[in-house]
C-alpha positions in Angstrom: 73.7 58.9 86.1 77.5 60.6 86.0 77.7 63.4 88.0 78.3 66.8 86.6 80.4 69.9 87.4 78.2 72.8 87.6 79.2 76.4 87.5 79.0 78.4 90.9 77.3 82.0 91.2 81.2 83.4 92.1 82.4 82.4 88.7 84.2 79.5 90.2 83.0 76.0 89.5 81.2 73.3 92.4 82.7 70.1 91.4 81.5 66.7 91.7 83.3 64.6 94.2 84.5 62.6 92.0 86.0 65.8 89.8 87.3 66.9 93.1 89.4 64.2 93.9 90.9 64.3 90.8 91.3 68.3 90.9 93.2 67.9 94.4 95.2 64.8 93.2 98.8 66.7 92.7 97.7 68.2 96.0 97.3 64.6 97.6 100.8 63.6 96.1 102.9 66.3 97.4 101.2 66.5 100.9 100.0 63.7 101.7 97.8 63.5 105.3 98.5 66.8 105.5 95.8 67.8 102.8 92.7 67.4 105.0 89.3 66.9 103.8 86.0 66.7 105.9 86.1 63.2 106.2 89.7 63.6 108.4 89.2 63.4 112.1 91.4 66.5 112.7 89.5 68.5 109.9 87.2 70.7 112.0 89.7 71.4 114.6 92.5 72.7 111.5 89.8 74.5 110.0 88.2 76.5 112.9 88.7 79.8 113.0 88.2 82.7 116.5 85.6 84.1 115.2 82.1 81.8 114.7 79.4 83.2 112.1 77.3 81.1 109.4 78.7 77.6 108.2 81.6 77.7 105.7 83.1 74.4 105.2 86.1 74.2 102.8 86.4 71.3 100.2 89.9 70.9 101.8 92.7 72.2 104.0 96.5 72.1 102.7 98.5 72.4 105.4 102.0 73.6 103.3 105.6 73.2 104.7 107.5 75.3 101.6 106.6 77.4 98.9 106.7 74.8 96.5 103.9 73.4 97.5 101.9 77.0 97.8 103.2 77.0 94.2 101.5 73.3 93.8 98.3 74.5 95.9 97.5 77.6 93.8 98.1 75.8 90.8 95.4 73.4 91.7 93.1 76.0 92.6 93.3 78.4 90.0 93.0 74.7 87.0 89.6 73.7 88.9 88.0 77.0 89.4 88.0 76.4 93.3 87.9 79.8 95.4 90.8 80.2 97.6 91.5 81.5 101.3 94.5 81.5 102.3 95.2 81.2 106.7 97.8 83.1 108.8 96.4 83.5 112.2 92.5 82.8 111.4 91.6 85.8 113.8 90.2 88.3 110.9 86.6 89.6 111.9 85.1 88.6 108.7 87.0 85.5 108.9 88.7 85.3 105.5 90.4 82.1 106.2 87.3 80.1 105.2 85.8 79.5 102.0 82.9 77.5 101.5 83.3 74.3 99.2 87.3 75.2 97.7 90.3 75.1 99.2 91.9 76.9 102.3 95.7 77.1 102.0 96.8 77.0 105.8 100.1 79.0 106.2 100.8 77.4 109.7 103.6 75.2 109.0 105.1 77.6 107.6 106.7 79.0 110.8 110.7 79.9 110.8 111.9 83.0 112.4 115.4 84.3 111.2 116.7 87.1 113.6 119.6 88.7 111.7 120.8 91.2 114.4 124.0 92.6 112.0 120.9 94.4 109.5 118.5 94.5 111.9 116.2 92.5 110.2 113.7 89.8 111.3 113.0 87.4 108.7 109.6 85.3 109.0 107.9 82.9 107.1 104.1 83.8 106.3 102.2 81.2 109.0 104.5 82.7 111.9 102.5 83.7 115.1 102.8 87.2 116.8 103.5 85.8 119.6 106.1 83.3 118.5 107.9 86.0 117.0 108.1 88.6 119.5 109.8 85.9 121.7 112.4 85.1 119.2 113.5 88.9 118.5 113.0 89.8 122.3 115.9 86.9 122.3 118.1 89.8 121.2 116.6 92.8 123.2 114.8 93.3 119.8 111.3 93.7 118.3 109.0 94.5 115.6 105.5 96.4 116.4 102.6 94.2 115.4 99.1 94.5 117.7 98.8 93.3 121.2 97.7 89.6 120.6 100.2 86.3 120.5 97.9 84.3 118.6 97.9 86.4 115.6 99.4 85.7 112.4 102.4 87.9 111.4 101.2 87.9 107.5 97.6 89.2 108.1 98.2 91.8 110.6 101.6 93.1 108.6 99.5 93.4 105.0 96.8 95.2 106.8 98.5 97.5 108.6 99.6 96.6 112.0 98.4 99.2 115.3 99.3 98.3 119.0 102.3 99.0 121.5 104.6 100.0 119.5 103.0 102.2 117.0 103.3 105.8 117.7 107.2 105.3 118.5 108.4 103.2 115.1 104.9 103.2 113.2 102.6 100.7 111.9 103.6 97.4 111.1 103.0 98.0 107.3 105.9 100.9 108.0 108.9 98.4 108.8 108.1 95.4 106.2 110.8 96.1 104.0 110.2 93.4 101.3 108.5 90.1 100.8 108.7 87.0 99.0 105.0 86.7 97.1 103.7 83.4 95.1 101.6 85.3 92.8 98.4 83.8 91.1 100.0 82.5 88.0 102.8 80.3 90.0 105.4 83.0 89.7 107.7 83.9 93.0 108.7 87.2 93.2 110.7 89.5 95.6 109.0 92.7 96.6 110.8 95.6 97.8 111.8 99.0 97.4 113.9 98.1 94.8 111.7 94.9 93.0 108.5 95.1 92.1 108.2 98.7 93.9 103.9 98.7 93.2 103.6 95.8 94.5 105.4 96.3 97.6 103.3 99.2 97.9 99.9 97.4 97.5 101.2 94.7 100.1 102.0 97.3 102.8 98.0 97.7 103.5 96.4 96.6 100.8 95.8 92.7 102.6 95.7 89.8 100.7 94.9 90.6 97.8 97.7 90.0 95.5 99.6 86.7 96.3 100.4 84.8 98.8 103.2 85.8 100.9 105.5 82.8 101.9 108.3 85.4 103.8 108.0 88.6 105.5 111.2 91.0 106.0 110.6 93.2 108.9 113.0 96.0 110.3 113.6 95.5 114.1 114.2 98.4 116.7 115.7 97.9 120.5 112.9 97.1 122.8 114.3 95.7 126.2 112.0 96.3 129.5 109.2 98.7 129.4 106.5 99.4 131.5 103.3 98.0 130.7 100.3 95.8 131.5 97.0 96.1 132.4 95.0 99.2 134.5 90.8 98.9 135.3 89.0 101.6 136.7 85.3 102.0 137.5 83.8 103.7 134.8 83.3 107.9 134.5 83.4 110.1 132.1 86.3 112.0 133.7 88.4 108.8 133.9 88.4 107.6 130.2 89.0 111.4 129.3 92.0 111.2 131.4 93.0 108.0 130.2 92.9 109.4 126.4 94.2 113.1 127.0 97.3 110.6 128.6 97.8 109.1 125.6 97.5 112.2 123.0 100.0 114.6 125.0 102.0 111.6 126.5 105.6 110.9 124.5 105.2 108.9 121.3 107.0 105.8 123.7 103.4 105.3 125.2 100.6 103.8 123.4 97.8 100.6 124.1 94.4 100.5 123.9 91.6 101.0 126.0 88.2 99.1 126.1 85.1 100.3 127.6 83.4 97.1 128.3 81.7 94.8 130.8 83.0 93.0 132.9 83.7 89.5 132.7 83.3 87.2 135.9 86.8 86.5 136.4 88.4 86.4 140.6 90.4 89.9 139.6 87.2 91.7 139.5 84.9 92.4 142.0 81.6 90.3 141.8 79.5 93.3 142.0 80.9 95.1 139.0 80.8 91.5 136.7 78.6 92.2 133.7 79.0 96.0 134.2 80.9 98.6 132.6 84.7 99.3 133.4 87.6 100.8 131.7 90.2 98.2 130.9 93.1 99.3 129.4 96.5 97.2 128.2 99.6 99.6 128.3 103.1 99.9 127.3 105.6 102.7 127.9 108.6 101.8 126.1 111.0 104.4 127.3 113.1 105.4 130.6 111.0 104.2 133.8 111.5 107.6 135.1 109.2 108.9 132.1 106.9 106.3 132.4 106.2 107.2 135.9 105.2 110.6 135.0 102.6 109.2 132.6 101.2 106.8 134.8 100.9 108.9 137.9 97.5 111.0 136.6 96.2 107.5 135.8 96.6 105.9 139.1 95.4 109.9 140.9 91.6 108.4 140.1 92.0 105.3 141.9 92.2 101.6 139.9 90.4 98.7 140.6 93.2 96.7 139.0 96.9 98.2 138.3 99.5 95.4 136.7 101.4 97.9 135.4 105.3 97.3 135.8 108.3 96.7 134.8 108.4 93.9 132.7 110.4 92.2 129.0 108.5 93.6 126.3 107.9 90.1 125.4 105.4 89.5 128.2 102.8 91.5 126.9 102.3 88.8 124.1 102.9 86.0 126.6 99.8 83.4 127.8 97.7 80.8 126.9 96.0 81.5 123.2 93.1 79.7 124.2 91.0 77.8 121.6 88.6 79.5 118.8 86.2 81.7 120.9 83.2 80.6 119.0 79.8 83.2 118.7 79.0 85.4 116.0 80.7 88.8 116.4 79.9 92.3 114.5 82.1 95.1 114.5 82.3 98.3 113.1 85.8 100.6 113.0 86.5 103.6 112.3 89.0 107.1 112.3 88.6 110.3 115.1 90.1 113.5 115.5 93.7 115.3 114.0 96.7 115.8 115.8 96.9 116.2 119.4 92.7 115.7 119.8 91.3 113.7 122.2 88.0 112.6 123.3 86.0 114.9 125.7 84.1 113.8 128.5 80.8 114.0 126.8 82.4 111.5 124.5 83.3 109.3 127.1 80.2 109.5 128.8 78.2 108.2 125.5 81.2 105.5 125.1 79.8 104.5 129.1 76.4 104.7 128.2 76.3 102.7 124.9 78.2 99.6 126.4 75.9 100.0 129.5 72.9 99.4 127.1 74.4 96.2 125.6 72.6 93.1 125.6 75.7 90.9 125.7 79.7 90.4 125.4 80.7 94.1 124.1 83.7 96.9 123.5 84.4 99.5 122.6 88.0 99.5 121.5 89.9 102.8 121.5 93.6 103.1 120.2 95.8 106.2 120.1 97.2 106.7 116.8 99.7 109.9 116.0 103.5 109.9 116.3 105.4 107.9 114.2 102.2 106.9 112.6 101.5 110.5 111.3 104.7 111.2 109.9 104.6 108.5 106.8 102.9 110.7 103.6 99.1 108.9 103.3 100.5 108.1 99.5 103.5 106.0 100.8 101.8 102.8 101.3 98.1 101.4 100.8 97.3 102.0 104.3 96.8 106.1 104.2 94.8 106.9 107.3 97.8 109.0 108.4 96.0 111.4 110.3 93.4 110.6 112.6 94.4 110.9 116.4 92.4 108.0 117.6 91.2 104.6 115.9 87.7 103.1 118.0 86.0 100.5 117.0 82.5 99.1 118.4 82.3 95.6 118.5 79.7 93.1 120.4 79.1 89.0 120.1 76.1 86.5 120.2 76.9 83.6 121.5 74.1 82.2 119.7 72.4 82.4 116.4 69.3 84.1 117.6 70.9 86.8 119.2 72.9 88.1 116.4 69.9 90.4 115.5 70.3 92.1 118.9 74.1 92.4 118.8 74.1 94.0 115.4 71.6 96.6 116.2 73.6 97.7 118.7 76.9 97.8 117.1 75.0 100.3 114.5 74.0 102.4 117.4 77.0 102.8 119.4 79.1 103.2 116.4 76.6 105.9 115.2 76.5 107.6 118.6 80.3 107.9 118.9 80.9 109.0 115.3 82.4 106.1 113.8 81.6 106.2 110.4 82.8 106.7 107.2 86.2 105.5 106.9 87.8 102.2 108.4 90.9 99.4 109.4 90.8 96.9 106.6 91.9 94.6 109.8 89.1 95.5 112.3 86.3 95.6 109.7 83.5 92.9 110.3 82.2 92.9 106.8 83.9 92.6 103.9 81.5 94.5 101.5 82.4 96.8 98.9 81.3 99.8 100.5 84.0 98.3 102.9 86.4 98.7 100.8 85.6 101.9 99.8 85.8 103.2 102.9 88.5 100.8 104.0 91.2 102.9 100.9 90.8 106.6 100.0 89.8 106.6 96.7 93.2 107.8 94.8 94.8 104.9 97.0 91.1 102.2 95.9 92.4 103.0 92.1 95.9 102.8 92.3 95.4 99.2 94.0 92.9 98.0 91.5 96.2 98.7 88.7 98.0 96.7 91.1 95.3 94.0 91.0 94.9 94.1 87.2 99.1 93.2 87.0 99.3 90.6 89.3 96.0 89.2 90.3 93.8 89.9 86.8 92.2 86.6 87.7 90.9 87.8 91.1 92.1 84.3 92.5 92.6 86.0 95.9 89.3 87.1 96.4 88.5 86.0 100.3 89.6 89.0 101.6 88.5 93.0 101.6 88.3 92.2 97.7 90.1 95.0 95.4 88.1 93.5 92.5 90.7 94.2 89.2 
């Protein structure tokens, strides 16, 4: 008996194998071995992502070189009904670059870096690593702000907003992306800027991947030489993380990085008796004169360190290391906005911020990032991203490292995140789920509707629907 096509429960269709084949044929013609299906010996390994969860295998991976053949791959997709993801980095929490049975459209190949130094303008094609592209701007003593992580992809951290060392002296990523070239769901390539396509520029700068694919990025690049930066660890009190945070909201908008209350992995650095425990980890970067930096730092070495890397150091080092593989376990992770202005976290704060990852049953964080600055100064209705005003982003995130654990993990994400007051609004780029209460509280909801108009124009289809979907 033939077998049948048969429709889906996502309004997409489940194809026969045989319907398959001949859906991805024009694929299979312009690729060749570089459109991977499960069969291929390489397929797992292209298709992982860093973040494990419940089994989504794609139909197949296209692993595009131009943006004809994104053109080719969308055109595919969008003729069979297959649902699409489409692959920067792979790192996202609720790991949009898998879809189960259709087609993932891996960006990876797609990795040139143009430095044009006479506009100050870094050019770089959408499968372009952090990491990769930090090194080729720091070439030229210059840089564009993205997070604090080499192995993530320029496109997905750029259309989602963009917070790390960099942040409260230039902005958000989403601040300096100037334009982009977009293969839109109908085939179309299109220029978005300023000047072409103005909503749609706006939607990009926060609103994810909703819209298109984007094949080029245009980024505005500021003078970063040496800084001061690396990591600090202290034994965890109340008094210290305060400090640490106060540092950080009435420091100079140069200085920014994160800090994770966490425990402590059994690596040589740290002593055994504190592995599995609680510290205060924290990855820095002052990006002004050493003299200045060394007034911010001094309060933070006062309470004694366990581990102090800070120095002077190419801006480029702080996104230089191994990537390691795909971490594997199943994570869960909540984010979320505190505070106005010059606020910071009091010690009773930090001493519930202790106490929660004390209670954790396995690999936990909680993740806290100074916001303000440069960050506050853009109007919330500029671009899609309009948290403008919180002074501190946290987020609570924990991992099993197998199955049966999850239940564990995810109960105490809820409480930690409830006990430290993050609720209610969140990072489209940090958020585990990808629910529409998500969404809702990932976009105000003047900025929700304005995107959906955006969605209707260019996306009625909804083709690009593996992401925080902005359903049209």
């Amino acid at each position: 008996m033939a077998t049948q096509d048969t429709p889906s429960t996502t309004g997409t269709t489940q194809l026969s194998p045989e319907a398959l084949a001949r859906a991805l044929a024009p694929l299979a013609a312009a690729l060749g071995d570089r459109l991977l299906t499960p069969s291929a010996d390489t397929f797992a390994d292209t298709a992982a992502v860093f973040v494990g969860g419940s089994p989504l295998t794609p139909a197949a991976v296209a692993r595009v070189r131009t943006t004809d053949e994104v053109v080719t791959a969308l055109a595919v997709a969008r003729d069979a009904g297959l649902p699409l993801a489409v692959r920067s980095g792979g790192h996202h929490q609720a790991r949009h670059a898998l879809v189960d049975g259709g087609l993932v459209l891996d960006l990876r190949l797609l990795d040139g870096v143009e430095i044009d130094t006479a506009a100050g303008v870094g050019r770089a094609q959408g499968g372009v690593l952090a990491g990769a592209y930090t090194a080729t701007a720091g070439a030229h003593g210059l840089a564009t702000g993205f997070g604090d992580t080499a192995t993530v992809g320029v496109g997905g951290i750029s259309l989602g907003g963009g917070i790390g060392y960099l942040s409260r002296r230039d902005g958000l990523t989403v601040d300096n992306l100037l334009g982009a070239e977009v293969v839109l769901a109908d085939g179309k390539v299109v220029q978005a800027d300023a000047d072409n396509n103005p909503d749609l520029y706006w939607a990009l700068r926060g609103g994810g991947g909703n819209f298109g694919v984007v094949t080029r990025l245009d980024l505005r690049l500021r003078e970063v030489g040496t800084v001061t930066g690396g990591m600090m660890m202290w034994e965890p009190t109340p008094a210290r993380l305060a400090t640490v945070l106060r540092a950080f909201a009435e420091g100079p908008e140069e200085f920014s990085g994160m800090v994770n209350v966490m425990l402590a992995p059994p690596v040589p650095m740290i002593p055994a008796e504190l592995h599995g425990k609680p510290v205060l980890m924290a990855l820095l970067c002052h990006s002004g004169a050493a003299r200045d930096a060394a007034e911010v730092f001094g309060p933070l070495r006062a309470h004694g360190t366990l581990l102090d890397g800070v120095q002077q150091i190419p801006y480029t080092a702080l996104f230089e290391g191994p990537g390691g593989p795909p971490a594997g376990g199943v994570g869960d992770v909540r984010t979320g906005f505190l505070g106005e202005g010059a606020w910071a976290p009091d010690e009773d704060w930090a001493a519930a911020a202790i106490e929660a990852v004390s209670g954790a049953s396995g690999p936990s964080a909680v993740n806290i990032r100074p916001m303000g600055g440069a960050i506050s100064r853009v109007d919330p209705a500029a671009t899609a991203f309009a948290h403008r005003d919180p002074a501190f982003m946290v987020s609570v995130g924990g991992t099993a490292m197998a199955p049966d654990a999850l239940p564990a993990t995810t109960a105490w994400v809820a409480s930690a995140a409830e006990a430290l007051g993050v609720r209610g609004r969140g990072y489209v780029n940090f958020m585990g789920t990808a629910t529409e209460e998500d969404v809702r509280n990932a976009y105000p909801e003047a900025t929700l509707a304005r995107l959906r108009e955006v969605k209707r124009a260019y996306d009625p289809g909804n083709l690009f629907a593996s992401n925080h979907n902005v359903r049209p």
